[in-house]
N, C-alpha and C positions, 0 to 999 in steps of 0.2 A: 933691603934688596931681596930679602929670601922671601918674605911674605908676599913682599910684591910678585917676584916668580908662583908663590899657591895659588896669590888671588888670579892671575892672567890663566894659570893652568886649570881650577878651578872654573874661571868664565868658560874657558876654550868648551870645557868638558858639556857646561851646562847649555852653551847659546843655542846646537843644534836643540832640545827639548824646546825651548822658548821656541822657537822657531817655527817648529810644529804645530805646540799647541796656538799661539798667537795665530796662525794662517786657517786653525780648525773652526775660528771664529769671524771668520772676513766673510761680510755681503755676499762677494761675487761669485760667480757660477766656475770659479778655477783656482786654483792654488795662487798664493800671491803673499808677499810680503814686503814691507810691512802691511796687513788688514786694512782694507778698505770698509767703514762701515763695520757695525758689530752685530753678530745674529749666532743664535744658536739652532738654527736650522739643520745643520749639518749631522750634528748628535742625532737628532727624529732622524735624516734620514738613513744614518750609518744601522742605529738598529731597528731600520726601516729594510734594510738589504738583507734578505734573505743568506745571501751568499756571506758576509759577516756573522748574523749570528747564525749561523750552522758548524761556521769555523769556529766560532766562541766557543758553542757547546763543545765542540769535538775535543777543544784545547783542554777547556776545563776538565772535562772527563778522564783524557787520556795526561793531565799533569795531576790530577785527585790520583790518579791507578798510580802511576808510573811513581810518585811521592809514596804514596804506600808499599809497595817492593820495596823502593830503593832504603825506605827509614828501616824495613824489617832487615835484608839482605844487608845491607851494608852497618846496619849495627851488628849484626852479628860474625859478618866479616871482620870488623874493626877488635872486634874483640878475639877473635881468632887469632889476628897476627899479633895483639900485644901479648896472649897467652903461648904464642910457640918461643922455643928455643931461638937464642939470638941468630944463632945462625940462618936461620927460616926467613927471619922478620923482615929483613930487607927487601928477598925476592918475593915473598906474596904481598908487600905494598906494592913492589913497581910492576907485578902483577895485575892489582887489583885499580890500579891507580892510572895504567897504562892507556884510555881513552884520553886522558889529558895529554898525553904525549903525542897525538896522531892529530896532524890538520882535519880538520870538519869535512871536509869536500872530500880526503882520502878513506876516513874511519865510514862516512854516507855514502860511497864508489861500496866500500867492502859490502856493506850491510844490504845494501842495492841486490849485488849479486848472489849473497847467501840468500836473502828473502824469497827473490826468485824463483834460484832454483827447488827453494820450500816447498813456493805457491802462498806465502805470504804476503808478498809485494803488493801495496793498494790498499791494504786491510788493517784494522785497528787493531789486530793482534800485533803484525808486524813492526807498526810504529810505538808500538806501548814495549814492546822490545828492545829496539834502537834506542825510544827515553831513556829506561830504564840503562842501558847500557851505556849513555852518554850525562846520566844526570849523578848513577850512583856513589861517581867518586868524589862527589861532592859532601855527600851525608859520611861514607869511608871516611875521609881526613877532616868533618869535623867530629867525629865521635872521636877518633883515633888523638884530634888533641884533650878531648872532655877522659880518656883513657889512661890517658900518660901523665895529668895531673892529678889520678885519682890516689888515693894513700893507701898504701897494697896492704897496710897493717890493719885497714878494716876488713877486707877480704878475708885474710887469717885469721881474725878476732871473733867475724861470721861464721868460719867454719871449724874453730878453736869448739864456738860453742853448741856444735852440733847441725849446724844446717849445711844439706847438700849441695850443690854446685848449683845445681836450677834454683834455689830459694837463695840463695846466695846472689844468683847474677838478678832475680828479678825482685829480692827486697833489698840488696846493697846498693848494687852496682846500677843501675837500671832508675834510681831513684837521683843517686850522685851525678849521671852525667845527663839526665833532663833535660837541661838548657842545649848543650851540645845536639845534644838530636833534634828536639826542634828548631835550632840553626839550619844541621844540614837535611831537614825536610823544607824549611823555607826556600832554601839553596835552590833544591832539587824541583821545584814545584816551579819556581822562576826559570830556570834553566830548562823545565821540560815545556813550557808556555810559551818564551818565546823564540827555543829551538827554528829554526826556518835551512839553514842549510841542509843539514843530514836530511832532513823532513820534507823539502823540496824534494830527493831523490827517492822517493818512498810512499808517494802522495800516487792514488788513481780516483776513478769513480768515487766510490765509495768510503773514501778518506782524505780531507781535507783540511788541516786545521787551519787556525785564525792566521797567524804572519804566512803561509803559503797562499792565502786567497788575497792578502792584502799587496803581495810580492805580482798576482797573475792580477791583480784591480790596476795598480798604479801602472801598469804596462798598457793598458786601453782607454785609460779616462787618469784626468788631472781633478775633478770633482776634491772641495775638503772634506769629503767625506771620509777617504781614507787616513788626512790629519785629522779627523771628528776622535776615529776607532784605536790611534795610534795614542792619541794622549788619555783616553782612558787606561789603554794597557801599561802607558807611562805611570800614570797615577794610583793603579791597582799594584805596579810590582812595585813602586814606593811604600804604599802602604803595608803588601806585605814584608817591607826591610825593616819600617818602621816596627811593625810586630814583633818581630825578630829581636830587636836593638832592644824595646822593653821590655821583654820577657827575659832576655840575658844580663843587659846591663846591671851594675852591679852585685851582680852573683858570684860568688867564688865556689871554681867547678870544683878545688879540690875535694 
């Protein structure tokens, strides 16, 4: 009975994906399932549309930026709050941790109107901002587990033998939680890619990423071209989980 509940929970989870992809490959000139006829037409013309890869690159660009901050900033936040006094630790995680707590539409309302009244709103500064503020608690708590499992007696033992706190944290420590950071940059790289709420409110002229064009596409045309664009970003953020799962699995972060 139990497995049977995975597997039914499990199908639930994966049919909309099939669904997608399966329809990004049908003949006809409109979304349809099950596929009619099989054609990969749809692929040529998804990165045939200007309007998709412009988004692509933008995404790319600004989840490569926004992944670099948040892996630097947020390992070194992580490490901050396991080095303060117990009493600290608590409020600078639910500090630091705090974007998880705020619905998407209220945390993108807020950023909407700080940006604004910037003159950031529209602009790839602004949104590489909002990423960074919505992806970094991601790389925060997975360092902060690669942190907590690390054994404090090699830290003493490093600095028993003479090396300062900087050679310390960037030949001990830094080497020990490895796998943890590249988790929460994989995290944070997924998370800032296919961001589209927050990023809907923050979008002008001149800043458009891929799921907000794909979000203003399927509101005018039914074409598969937007299942064409939607199961590649299925199959690229699998593939980067899969990165992720081999480069950690089997590792012990202690």
């Amino acid at each position: 009975m139990f497995w049977t509940a995975v597997a039914l929970i499990g199908l639930f989870a994966v049919a909309p994906l099939v669904v997608v992809a399966a329809s990004a490959v049908t003949s006809t000139g409109y979304l349809v399932f099950p596929p009619q006829g099989f054609s990969l037409e749809w692929f040529a013309k998804a990165f045939d549309n200007s309007s998709f890869v412009g988004g692509l690159v933008t995404s790319l660009m600004l989840g490569i930026a926004a992944t670099i901050i948040c892996v630097v900033t947020g390992t070194l936040a992580a490490y901050a709050i396991v080095r303060m006094p117990n009493r600290f630790t608590a409020m600078l995680e639910q500090v630091f941790l705090s974007p998880l707590m705020l619905p998407a539409i209220v945390l993108g309302l807020g950023l909407m109107i700080v940006l604004s009244l910037s003159g950031w709103r529209g602009y790839f500064e602004g949104g590489l901002l909002a990423h960074v503020i919505v992806a970094s608690p991601f790389v925060i708590r997975s360092v902060l587990a690669g942190l907590r499992q690390l054994d404090g007696r090699m830290i003493e033992a490093a600095q028993s033998l003479g090396a300062g706190p900087a050679r310390t944290f960037f030949r001990v420590v830094l080497p020990s939680i490895a796998p943890s950071i590249v988790s929460g940059a994989i995290f944070a790289f997924v998370i800032s890619f296919d961001e589209a709420v927050v990023t809907l409110l923050l979008v002008g002229p001149q800043f458009e990423t891929l799921p907000v064009t794909i979000f203003t596409h399927v509101q005018y045309s039914n074409d598969p071209s937007v299942a064409a664009i939607s199961t590649v970003i299925v199959l690229f953020c699998a593939l980067l989980v899969g990165v992720m799962t081999k480069f950690t699995g089997g590792k012990d972060d202690r």
